[in-house]
PDB file with SEQRES, HELIX, SHEET and CRYST1 records, atoms N, CA, C and O in Angstrom:
SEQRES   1 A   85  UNK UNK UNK UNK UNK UNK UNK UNK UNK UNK UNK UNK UNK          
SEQRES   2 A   85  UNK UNK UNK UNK UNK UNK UNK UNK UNK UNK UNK UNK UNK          
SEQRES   3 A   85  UNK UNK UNK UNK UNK UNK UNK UNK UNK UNK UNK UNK UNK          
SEQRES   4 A   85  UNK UNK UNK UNK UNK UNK UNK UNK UNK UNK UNK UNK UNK          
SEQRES   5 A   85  UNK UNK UNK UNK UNK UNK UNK UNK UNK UNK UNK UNK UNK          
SEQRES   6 A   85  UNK UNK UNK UNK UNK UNK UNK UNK UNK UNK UNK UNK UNK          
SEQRES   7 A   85  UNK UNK UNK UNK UNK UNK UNK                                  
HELIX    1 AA1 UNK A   13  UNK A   16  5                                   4    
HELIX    2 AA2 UNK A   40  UNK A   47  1                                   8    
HELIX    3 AA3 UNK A   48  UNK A   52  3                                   5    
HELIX    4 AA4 UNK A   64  UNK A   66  5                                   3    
HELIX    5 AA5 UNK A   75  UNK A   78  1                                   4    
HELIX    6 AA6 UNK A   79  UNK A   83  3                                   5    
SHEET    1 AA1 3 UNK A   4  UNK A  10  0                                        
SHEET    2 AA1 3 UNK A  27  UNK A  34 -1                                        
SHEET    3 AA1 3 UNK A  58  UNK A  60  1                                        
CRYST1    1.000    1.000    1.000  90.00  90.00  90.00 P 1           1          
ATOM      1  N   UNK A   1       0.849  -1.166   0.000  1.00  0.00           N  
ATOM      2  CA  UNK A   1       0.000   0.000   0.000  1.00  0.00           C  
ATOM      3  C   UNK A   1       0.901   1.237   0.000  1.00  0.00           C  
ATOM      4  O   UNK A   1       1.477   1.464   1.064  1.00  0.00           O  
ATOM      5  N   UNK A   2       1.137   2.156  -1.123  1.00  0.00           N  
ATOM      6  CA  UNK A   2       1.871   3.356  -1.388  1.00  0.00           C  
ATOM      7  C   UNK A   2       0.430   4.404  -0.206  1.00  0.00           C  
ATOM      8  O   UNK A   2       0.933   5.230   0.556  1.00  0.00           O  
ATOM      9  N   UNK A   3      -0.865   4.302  -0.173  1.00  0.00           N  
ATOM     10  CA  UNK A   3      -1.793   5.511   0.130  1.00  0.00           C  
ATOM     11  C   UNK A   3      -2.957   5.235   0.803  1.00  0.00           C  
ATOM     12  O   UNK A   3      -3.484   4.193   0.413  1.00  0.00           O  
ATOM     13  N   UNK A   4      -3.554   5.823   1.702  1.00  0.00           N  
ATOM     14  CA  UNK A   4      -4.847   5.656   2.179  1.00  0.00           C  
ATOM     15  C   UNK A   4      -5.385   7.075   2.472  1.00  0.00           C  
ATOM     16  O   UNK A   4      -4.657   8.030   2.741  1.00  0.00           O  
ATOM     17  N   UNK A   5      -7.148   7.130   2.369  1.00  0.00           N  
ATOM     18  CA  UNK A   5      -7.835   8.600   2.284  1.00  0.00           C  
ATOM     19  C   UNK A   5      -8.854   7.498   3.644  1.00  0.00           C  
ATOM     20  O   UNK A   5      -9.125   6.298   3.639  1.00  0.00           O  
ATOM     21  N   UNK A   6      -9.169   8.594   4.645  1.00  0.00           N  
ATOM     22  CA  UNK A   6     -10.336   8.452   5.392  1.00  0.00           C  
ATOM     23  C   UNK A   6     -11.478   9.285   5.094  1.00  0.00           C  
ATOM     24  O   UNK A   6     -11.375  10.476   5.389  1.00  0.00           O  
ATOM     25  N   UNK A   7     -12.390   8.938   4.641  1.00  0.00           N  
ATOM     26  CA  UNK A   7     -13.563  10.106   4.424  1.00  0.00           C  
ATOM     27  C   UNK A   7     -14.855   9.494   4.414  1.00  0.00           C  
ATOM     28  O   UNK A   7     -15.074   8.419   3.856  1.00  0.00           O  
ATOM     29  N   UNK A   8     -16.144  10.503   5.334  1.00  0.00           N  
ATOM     30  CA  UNK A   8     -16.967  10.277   5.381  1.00  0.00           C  
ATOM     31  C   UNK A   8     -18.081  11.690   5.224  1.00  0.00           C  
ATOM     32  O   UNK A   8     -17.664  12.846   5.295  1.00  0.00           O  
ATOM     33  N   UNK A   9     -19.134  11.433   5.063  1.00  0.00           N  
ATOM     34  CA  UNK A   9     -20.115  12.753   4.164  1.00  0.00           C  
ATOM     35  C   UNK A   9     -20.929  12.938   5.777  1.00  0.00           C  
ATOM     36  O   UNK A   9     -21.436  12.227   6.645  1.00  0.00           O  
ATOM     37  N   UNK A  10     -20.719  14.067   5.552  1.00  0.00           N  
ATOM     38  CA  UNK A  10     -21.755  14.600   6.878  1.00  0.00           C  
ATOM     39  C   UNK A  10     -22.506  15.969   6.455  1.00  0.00           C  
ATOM     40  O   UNK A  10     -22.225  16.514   5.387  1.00  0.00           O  
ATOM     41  N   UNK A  11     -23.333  16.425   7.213  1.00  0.00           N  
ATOM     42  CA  UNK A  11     -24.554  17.396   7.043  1.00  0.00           C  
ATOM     43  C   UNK A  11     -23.742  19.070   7.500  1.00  0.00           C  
ATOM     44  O   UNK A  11     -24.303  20.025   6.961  1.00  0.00           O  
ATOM     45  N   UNK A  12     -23.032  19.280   8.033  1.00  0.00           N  
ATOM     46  CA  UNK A  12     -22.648  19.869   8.946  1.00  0.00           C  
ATOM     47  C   UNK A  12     -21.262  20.166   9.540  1.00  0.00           C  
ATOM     48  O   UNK A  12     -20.830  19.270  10.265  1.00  0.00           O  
ATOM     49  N   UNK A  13     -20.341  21.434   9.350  1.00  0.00           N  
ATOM     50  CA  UNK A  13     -19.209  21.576  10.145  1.00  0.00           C  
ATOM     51  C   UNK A  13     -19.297  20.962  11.448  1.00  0.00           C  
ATOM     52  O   UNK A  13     -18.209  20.695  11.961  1.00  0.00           O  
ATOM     53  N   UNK A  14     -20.435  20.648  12.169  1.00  0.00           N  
ATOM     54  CA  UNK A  14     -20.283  20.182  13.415  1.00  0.00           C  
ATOM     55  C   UNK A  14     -20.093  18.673  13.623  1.00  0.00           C  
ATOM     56  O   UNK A  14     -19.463  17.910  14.356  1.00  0.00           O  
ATOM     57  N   UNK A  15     -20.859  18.639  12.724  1.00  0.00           N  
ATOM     58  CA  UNK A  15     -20.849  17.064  12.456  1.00  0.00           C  
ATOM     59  C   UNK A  15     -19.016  16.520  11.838  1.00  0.00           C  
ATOM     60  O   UNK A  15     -18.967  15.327  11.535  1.00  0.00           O  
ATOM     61  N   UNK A  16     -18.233  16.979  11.742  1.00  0.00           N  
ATOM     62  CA  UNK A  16     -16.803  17.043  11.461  1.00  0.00           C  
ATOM     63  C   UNK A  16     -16.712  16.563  13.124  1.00  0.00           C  
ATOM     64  O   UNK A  16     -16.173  15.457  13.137  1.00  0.00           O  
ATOM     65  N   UNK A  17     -16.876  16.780  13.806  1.00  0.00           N  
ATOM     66  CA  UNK A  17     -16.086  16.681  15.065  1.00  0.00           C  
ATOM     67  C   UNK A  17     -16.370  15.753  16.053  1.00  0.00           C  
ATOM     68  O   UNK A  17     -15.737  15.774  17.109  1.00  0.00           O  
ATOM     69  N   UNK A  18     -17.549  14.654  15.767  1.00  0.00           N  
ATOM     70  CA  UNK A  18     -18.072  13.868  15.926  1.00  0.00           C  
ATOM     71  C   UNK A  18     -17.808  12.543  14.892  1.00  0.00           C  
ATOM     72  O   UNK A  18     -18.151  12.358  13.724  1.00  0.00           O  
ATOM     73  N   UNK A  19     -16.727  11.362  16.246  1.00  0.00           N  
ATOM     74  CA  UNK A  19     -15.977  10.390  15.559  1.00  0.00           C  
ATOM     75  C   UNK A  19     -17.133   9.445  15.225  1.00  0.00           C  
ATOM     76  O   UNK A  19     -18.147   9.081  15.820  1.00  0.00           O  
ATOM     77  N   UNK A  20     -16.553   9.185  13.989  1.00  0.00           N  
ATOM     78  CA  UNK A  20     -17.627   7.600  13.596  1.00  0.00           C  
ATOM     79  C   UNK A  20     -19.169   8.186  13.015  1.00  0.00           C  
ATOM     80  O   UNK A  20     -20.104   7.400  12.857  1.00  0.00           O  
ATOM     81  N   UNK A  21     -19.268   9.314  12.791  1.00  0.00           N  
ATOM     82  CA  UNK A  21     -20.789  10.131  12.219  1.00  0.00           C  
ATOM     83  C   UNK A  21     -20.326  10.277  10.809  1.00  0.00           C  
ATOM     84  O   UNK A  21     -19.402  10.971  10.386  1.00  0.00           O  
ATOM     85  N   UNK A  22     -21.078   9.554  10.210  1.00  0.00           N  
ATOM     86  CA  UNK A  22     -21.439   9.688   8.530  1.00  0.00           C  
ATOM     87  C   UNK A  22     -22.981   9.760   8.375  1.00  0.00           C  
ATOM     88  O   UNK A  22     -23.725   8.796   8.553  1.00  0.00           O  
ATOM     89  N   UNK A  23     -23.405  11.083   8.001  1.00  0.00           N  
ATOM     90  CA  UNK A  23     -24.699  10.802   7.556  1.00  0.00           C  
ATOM     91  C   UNK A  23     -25.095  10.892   6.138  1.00  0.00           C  
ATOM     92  O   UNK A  23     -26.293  10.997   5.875  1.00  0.00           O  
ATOM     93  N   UNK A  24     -24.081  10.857   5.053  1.00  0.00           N  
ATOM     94  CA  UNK A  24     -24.484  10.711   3.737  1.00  0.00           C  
ATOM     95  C   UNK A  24     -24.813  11.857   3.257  1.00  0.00           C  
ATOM     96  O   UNK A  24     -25.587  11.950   2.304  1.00  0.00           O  
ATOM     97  N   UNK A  25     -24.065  13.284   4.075  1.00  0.00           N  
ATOM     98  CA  UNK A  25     -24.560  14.444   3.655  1.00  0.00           C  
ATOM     99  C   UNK A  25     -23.963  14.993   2.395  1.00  0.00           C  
ATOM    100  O   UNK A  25     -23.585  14.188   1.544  1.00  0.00           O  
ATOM    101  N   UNK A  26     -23.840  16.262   2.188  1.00  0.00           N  
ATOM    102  CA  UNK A  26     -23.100  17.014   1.157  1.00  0.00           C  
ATOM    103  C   UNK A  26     -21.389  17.510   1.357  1.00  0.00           C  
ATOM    104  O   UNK A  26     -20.586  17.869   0.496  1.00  0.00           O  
ATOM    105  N   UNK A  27     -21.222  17.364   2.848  1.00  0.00           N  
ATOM    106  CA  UNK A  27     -20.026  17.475   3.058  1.00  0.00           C  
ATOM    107  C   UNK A  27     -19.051  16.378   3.199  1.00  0.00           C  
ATOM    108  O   UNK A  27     -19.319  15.563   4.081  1.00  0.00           O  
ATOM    109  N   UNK A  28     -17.944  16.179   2.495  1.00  0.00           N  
ATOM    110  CA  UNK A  28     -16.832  15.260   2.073  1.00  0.00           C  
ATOM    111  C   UNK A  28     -15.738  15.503   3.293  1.00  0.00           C  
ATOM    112  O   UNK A  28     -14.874  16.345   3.050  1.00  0.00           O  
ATOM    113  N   UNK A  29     -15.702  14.995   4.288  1.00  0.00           N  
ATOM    114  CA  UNK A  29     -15.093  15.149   5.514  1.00  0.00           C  
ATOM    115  C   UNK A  29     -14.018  14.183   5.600  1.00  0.00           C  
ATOM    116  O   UNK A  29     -14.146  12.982   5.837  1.00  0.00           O  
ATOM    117  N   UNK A  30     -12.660  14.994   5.328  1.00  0.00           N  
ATOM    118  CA  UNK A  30     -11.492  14.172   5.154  1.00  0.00           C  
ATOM    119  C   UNK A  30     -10.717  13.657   6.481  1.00  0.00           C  
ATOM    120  O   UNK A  30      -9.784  14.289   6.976  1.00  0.00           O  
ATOM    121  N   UNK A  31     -11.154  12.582   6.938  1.00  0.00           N  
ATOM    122  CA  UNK A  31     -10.349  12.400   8.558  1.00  0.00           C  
ATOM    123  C   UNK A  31      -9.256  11.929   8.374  1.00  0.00           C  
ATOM    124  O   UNK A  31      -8.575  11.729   9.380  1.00  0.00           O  
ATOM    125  N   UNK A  32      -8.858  11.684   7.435  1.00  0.00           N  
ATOM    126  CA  UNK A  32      -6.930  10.941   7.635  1.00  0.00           C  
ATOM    127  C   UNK A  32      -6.717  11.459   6.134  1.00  0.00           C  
ATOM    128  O   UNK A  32      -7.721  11.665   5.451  1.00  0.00           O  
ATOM    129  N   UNK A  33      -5.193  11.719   5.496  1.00  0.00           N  
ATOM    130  CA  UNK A  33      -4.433  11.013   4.180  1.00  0.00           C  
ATOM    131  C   UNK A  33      -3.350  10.630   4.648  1.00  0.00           C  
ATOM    132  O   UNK A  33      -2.915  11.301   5.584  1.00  0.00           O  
ATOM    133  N   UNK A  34      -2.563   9.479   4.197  1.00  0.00           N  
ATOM    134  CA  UNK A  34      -1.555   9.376   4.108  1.00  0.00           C  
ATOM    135  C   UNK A  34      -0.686   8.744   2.809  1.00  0.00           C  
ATOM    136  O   UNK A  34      -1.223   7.778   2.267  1.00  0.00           O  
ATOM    137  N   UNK A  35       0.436   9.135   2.328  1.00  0.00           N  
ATOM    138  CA  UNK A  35       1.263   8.520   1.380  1.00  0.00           C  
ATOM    139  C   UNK A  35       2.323   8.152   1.765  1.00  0.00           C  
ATOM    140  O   UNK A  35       2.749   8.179   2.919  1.00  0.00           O  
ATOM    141  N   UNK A  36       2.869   7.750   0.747  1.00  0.00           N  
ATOM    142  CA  UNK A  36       4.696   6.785   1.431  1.00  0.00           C  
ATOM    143  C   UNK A  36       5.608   7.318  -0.071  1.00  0.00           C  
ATOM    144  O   UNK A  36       6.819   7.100  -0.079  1.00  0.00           O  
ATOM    145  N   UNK A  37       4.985   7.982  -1.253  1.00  0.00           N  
ATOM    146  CA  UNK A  37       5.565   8.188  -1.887  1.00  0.00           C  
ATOM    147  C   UNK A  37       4.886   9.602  -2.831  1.00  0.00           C  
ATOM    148  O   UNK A  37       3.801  10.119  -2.567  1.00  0.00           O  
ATOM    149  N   UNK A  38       5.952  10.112  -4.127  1.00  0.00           N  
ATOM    150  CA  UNK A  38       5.436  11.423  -4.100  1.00  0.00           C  
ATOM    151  C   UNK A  38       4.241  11.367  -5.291  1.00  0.00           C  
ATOM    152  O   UNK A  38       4.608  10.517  -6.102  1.00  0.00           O  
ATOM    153  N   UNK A  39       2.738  12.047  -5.771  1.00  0.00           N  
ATOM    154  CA  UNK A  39       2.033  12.267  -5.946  1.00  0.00           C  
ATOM    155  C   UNK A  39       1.249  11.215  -5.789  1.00  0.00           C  
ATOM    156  O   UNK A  39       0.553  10.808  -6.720  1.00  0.00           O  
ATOM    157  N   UNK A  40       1.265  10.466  -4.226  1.00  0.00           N  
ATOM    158  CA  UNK A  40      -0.165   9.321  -4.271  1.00  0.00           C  
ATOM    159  C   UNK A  40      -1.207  10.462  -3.596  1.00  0.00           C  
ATOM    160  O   UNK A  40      -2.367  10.070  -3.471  1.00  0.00           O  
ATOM    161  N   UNK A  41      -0.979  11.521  -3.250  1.00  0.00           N  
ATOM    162  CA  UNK A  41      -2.031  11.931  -2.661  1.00  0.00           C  
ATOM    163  C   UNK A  41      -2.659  12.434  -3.080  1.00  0.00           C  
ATOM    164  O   UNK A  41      -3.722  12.600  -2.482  1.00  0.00           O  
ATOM    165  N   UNK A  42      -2.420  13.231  -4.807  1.00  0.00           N  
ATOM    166  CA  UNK A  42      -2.733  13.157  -5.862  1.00  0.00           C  
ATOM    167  C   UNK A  42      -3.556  12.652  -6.306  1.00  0.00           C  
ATOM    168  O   UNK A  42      -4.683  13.147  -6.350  1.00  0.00           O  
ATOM    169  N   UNK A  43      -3.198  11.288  -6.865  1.00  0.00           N  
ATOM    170  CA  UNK A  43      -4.031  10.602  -7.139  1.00  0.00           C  
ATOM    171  C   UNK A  43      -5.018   9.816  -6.330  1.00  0.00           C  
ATOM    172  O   UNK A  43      -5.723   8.942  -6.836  1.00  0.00           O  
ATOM    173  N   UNK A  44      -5.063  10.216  -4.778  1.00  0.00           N  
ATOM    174  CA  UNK A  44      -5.816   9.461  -4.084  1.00  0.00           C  
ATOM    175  C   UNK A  44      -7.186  10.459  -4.017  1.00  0.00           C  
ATOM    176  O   UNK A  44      -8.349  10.064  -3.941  1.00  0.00           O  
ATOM    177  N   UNK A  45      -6.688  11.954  -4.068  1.00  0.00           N  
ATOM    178  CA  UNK A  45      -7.304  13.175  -4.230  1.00  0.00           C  
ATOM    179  C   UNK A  45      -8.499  12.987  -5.422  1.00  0.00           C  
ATOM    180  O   UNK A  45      -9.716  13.052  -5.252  1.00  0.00           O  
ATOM    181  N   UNK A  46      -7.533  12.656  -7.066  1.00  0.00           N  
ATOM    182  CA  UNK A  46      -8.392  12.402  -7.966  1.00  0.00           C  
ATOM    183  C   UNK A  46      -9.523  11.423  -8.014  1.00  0.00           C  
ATOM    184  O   UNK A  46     -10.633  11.742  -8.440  1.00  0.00           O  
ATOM    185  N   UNK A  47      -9.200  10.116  -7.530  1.00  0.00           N  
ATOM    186  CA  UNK A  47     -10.316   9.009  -6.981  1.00  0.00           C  
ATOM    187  C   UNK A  47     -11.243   9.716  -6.423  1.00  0.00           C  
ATOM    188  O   UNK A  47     -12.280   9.721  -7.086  1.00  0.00           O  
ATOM    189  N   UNK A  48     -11.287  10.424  -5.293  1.00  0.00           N  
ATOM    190  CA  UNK A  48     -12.352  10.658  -4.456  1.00  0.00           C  
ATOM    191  C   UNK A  48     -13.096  11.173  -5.289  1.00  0.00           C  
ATOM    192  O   UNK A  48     -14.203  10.700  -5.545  1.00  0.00           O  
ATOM    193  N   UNK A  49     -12.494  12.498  -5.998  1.00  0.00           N  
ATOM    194  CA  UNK A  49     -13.810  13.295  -6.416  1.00  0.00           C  
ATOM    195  C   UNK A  49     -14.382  12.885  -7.906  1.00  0.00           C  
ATOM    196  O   UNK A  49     -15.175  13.612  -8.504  1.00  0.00           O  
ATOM    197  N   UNK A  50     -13.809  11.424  -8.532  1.00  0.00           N  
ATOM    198  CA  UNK A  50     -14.143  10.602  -9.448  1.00  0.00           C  
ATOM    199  C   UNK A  50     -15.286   9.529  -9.032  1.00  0.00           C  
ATOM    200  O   UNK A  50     -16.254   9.295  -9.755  1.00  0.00           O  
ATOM    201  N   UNK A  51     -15.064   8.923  -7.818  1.00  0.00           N  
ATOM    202  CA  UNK A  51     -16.072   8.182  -7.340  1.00  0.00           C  
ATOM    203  C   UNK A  51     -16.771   8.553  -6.167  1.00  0.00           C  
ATOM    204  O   UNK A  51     -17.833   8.038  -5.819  1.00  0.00           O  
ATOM    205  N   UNK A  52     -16.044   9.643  -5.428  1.00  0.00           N  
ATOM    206  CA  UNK A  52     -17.321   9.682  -4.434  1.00  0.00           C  
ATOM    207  C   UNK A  52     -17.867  11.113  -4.035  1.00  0.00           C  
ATOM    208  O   UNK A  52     -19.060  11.314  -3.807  1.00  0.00           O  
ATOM    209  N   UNK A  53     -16.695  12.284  -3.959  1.00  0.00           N  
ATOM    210  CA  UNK A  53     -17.182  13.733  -3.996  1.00  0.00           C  
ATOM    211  C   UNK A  53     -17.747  14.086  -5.508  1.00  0.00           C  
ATOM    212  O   UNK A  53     -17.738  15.284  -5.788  1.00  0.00           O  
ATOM    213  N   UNK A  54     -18.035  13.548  -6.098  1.00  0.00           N  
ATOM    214  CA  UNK A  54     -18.544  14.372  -7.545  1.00  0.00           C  
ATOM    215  C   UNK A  54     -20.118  15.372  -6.855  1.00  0.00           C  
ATOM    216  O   UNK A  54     -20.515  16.486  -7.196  1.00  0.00           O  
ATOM    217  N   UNK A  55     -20.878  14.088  -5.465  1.00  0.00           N  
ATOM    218  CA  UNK A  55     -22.161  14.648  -5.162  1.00  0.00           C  
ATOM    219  C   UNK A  55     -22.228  15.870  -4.009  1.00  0.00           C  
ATOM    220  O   UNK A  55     -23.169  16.578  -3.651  1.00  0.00           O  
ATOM    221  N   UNK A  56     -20.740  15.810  -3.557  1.00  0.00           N  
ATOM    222  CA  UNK A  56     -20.652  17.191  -2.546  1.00  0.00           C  
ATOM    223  C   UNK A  56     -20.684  18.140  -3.085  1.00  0.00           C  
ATOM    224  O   UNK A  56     -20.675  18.229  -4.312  1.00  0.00           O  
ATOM    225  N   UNK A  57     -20.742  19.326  -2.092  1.00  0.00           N  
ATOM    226  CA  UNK A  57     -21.169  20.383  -2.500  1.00  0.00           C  
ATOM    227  C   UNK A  57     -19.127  21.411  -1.876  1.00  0.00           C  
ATOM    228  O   UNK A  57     -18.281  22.048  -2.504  1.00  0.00           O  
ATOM    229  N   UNK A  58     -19.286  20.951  -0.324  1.00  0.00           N  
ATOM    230  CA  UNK A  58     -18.084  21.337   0.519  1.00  0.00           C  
ATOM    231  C   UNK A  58     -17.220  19.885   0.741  1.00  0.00           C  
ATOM    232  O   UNK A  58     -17.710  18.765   0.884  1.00  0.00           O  
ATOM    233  N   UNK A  59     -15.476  20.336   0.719  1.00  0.00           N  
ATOM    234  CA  UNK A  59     -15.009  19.449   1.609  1.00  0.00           C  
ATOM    235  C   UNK A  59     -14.223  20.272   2.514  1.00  0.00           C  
ATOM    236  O   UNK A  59     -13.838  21.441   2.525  1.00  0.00           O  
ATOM    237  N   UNK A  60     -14.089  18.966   3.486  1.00  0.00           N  
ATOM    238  CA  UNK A  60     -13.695  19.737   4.623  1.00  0.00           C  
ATOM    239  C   UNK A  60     -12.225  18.459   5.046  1.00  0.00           C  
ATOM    240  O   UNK A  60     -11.749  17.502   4.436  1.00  0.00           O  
ATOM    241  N   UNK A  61     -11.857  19.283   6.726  1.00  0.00           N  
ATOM    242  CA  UNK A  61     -10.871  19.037   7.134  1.00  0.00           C  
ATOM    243  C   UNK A  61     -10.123  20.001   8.218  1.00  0.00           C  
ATOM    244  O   UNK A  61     -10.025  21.227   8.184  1.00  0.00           O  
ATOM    245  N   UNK A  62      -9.555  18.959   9.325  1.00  0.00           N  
ATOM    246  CA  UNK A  62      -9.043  19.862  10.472  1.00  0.00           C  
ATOM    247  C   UNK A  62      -7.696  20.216  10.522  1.00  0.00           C  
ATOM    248  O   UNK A  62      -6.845  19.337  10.389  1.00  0.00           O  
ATOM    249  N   UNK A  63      -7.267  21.814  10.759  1.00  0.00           N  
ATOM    250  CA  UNK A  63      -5.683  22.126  10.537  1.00  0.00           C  
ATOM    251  C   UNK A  63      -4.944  21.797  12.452  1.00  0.00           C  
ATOM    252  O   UNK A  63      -4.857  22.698  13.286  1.00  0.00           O  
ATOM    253  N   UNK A  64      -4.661  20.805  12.623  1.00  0.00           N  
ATOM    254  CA  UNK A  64      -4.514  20.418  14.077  1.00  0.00           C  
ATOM    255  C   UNK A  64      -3.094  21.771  14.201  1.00  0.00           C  
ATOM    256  O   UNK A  64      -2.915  22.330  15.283  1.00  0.00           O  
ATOM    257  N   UNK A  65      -2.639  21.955  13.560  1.00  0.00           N  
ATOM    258  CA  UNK A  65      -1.520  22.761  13.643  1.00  0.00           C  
ATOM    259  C   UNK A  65      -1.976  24.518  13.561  1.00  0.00           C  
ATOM    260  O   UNK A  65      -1.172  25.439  13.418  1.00  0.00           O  
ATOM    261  N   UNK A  66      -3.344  24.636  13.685  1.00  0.00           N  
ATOM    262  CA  UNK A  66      -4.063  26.142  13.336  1.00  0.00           C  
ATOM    263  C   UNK A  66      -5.437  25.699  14.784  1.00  0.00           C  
ATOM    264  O   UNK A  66      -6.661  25.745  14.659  1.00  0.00           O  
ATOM    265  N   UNK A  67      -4.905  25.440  15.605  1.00  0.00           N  
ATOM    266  CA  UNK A  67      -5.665  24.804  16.912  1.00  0.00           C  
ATOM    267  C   UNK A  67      -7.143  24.261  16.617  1.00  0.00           C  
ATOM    268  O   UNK A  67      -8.232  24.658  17.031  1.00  0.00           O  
ATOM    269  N   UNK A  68      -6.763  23.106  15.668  1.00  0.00           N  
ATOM    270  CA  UNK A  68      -8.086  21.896  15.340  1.00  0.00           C  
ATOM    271  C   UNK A  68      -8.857  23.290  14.531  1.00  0.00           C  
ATOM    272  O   UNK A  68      -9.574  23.890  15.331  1.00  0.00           O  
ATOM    273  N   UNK A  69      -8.855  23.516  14.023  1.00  0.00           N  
ATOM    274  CA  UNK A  69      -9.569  24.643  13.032  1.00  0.00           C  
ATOM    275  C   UNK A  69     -10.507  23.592  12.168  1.00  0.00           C  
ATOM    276  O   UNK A  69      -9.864  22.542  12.152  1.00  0.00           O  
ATOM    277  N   UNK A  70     -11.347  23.468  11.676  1.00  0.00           N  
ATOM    278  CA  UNK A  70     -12.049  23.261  10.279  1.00  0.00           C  
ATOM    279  C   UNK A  70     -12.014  24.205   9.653  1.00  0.00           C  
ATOM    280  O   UNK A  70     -12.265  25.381   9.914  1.00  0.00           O  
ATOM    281  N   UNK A  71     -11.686  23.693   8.769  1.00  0.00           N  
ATOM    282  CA  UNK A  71     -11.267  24.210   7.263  1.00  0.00           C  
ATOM    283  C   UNK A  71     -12.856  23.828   6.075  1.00  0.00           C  
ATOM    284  O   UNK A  71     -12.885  22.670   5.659  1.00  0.00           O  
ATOM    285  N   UNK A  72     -13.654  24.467   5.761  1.00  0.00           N  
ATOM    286  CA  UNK A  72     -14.729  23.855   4.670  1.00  0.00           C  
ATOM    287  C   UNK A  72     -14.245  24.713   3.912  1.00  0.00           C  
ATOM    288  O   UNK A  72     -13.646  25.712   4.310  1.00  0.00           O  
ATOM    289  N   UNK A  73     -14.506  24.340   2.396  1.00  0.00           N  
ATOM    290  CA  UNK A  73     -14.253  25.180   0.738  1.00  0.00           C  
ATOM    291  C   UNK A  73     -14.847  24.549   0.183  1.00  0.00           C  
ATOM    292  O   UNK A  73     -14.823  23.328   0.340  1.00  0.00           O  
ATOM    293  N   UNK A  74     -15.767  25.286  -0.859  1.00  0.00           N  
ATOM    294  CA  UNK A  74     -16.401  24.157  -1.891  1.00  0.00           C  
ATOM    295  C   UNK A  74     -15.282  23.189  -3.099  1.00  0.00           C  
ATOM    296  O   UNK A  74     -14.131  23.429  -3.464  1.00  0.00           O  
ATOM    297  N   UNK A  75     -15.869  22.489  -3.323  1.00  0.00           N  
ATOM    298  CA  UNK A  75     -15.061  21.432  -3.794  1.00  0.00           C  
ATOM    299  C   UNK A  75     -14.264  21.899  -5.104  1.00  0.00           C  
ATOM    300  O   UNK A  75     -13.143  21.436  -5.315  1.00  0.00           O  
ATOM    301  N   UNK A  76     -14.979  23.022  -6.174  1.00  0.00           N  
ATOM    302  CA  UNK A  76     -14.146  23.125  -6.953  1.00  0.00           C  
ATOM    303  C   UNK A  76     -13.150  23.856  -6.770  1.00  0.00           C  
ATOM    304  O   UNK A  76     -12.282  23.930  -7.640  1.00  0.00           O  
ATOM    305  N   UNK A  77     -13.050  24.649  -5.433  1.00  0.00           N  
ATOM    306  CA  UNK A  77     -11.648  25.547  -5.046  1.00  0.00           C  
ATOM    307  C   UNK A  77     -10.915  24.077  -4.902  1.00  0.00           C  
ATOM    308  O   UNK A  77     -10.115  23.608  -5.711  1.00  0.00           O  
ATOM    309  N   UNK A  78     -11.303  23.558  -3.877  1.00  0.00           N  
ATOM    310  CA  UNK A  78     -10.177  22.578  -3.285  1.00  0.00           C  
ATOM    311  C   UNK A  78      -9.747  21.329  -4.883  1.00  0.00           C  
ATOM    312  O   UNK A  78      -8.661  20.760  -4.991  1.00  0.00           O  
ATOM    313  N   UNK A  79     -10.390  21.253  -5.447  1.00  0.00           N  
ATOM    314  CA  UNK A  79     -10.045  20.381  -6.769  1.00  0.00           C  
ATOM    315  C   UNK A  79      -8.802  21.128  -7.401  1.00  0.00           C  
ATOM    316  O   UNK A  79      -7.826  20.462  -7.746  1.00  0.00           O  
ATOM    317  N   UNK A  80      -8.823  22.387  -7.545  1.00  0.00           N  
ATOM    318  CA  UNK A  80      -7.843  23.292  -8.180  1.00  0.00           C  
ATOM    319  C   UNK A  80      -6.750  23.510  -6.977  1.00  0.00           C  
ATOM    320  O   UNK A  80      -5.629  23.846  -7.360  1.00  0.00           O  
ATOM    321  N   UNK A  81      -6.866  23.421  -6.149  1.00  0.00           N  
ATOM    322  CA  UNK A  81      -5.500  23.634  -5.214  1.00  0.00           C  
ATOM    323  C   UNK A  81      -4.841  22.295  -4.958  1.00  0.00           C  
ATOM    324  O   UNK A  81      -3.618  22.400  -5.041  1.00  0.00           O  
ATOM    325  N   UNK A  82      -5.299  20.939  -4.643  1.00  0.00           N  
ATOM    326  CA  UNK A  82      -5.260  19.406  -4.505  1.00  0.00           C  
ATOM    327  C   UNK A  82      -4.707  19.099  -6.141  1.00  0.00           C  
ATOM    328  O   UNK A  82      -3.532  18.940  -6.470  1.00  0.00           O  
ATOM    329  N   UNK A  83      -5.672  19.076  -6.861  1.00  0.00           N  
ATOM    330  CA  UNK A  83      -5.348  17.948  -7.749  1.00  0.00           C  
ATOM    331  C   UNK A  83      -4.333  19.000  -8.493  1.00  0.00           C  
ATOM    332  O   UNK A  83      -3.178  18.589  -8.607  1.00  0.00           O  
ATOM    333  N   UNK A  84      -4.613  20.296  -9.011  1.00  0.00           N  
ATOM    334  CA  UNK A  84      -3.811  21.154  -9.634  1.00  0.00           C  
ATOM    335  C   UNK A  84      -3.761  20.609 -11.015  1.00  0.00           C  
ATOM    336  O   UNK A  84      -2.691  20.152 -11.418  1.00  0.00           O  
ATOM    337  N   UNK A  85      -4.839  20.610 -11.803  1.00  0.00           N  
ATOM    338  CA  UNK A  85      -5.067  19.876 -13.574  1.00  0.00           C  
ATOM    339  C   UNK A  85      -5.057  20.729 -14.407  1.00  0.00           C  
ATOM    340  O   UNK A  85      -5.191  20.434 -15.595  1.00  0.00           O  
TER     341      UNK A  85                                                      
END                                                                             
């Protein structure tokens, strides 16, 4: 395994902060990436919004280094900063 993405769809920035809550919402809530080599995150990036963010609207994600901040942007900002096509 070069990559792994954790993500689950929730209704709600709040709902981000609440472990193990997927409610199948519009928000693409990224809880883990990791890679072992250089552009899997890239392409782990492109998968998602090929098979599963195409129906979000926001994704999101916490900056633990900006004191647990959530971060939401709609998806086509974050497609253009992530995948960079």
């Amino acid at each position: 395994m070069v990559g792994a993405a954790l993500l689950r769809y929730v209704d709600s920035e709040d709902d981000c902060r609440e472990d193990y809550k997927d409610t199948g919402g519009k928000i693409c809530y990224v809880d883990a990436t990791v890679a072992t080599k250089p552009g899997v995150l890239k392409d782990l990036y492109t998968q998602m919004w090929n098979r599963f963010g195409k129906d979000c609207n926001l994704i999101a994600w916490v900056r633990p280094k900006h004191n647990d901040k959530i971060i939401c942007v709609p998806m086509d900002k974050a497609r253009r900063r992530l995948i960079k096509e």
